[in-house]
C-alpha positions as protocol buffer text, in pm:
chain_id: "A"
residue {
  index: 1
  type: UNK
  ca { x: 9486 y: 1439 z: 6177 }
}
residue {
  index: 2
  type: UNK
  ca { x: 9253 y: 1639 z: 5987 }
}
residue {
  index: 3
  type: UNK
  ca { x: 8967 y: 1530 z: 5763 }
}
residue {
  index: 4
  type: UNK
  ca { x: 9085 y: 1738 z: 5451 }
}
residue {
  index: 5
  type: UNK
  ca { x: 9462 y: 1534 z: 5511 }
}
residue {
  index: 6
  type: UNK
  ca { x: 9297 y: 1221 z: 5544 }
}
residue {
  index: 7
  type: UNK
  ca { x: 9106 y: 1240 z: 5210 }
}
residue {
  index: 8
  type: UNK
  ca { x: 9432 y: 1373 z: 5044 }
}
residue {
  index: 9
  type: UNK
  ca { x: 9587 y: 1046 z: 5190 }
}
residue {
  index: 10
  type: UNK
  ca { x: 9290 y: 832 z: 5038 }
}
residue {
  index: 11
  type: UNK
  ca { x: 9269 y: 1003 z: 4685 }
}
residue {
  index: 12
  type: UNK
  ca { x: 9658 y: 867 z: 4654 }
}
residue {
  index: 13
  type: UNK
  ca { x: 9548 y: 529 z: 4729 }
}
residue {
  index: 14
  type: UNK
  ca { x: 9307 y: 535 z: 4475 }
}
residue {
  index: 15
  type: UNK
  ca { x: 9540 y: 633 z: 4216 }
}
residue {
  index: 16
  type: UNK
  ca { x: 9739 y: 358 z: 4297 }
}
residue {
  index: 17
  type: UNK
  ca { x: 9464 y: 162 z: 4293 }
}
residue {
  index: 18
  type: UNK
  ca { x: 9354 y: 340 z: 3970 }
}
residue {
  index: 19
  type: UNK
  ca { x: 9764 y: 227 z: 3819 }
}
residue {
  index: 20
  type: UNK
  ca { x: 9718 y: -163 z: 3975 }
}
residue {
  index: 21
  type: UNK
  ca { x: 9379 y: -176 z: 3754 }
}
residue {
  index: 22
  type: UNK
  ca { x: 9556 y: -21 z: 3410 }
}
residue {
  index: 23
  type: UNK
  ca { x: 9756 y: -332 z: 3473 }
}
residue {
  index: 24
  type: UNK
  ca { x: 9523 y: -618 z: 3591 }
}
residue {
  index: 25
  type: UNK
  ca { x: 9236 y: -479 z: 3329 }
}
residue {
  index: 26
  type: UNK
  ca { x: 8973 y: -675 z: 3449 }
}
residue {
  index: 27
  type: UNK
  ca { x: 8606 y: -621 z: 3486 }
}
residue {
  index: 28
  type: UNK
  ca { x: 8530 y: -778 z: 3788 }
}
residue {
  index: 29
  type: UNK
  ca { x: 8839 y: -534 z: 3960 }
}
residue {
  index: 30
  type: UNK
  ca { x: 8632 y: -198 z: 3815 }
}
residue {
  index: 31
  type: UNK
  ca { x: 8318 y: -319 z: 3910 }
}
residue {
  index: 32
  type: UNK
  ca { x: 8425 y: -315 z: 4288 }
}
residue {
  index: 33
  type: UNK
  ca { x: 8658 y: -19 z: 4188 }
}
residue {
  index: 34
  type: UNK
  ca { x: 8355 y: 209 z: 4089 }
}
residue {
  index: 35
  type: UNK
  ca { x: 8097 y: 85 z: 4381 }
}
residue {
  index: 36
  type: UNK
  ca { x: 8427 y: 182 z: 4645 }
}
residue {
  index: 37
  type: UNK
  ca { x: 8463 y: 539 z: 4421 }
}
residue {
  index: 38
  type: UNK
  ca { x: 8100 y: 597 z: 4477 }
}
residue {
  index: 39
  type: UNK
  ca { x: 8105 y: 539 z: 4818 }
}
residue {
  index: 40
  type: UNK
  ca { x: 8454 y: 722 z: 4879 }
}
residue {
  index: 41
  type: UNK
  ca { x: 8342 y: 1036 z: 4655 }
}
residue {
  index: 42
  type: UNK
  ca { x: 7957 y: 1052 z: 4915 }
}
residue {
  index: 43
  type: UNK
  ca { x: 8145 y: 990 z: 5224 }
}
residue {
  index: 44
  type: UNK
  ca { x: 8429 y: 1249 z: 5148 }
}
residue {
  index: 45
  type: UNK
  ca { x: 8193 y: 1493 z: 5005 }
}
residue {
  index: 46
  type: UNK
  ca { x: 7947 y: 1487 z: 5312 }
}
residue {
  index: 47
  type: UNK
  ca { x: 8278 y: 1490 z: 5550 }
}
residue {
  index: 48
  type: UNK
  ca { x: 8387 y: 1851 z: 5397 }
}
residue {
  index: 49
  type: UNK
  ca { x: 8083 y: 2014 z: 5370 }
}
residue {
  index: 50
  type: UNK
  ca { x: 8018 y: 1921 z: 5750 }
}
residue {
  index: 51
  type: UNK
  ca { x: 8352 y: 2078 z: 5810 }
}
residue {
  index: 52
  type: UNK
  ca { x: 8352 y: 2435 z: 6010 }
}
């Protein structure tokens, strides 16, 4: 599969995950929601620029 697909895939899980939170609307949920963005947005941003 390629990396590009794979973050496509990911960035759809997040807005679900983005959808779940509108609902639950809790702090504790977007506290762990924006530490896993972070992480996501570093990861997937070091993962394209490495890509030929």
């Amino acid at each position: 599969m390629k990396k590009s697909k794979i973050i496509g895939y990911l960035l759809l899980v997040f807005a679900l995950y983005t959808i779940v939170g509108m609902v639950v609307d809790d702090a504790a949920y977007w506290a762990a929601y924006n530490y896993v963005t972070i992480a996501f947005s570093v990861i997937s941003g070091i993962v394209l620029l490495r890509q030929k």
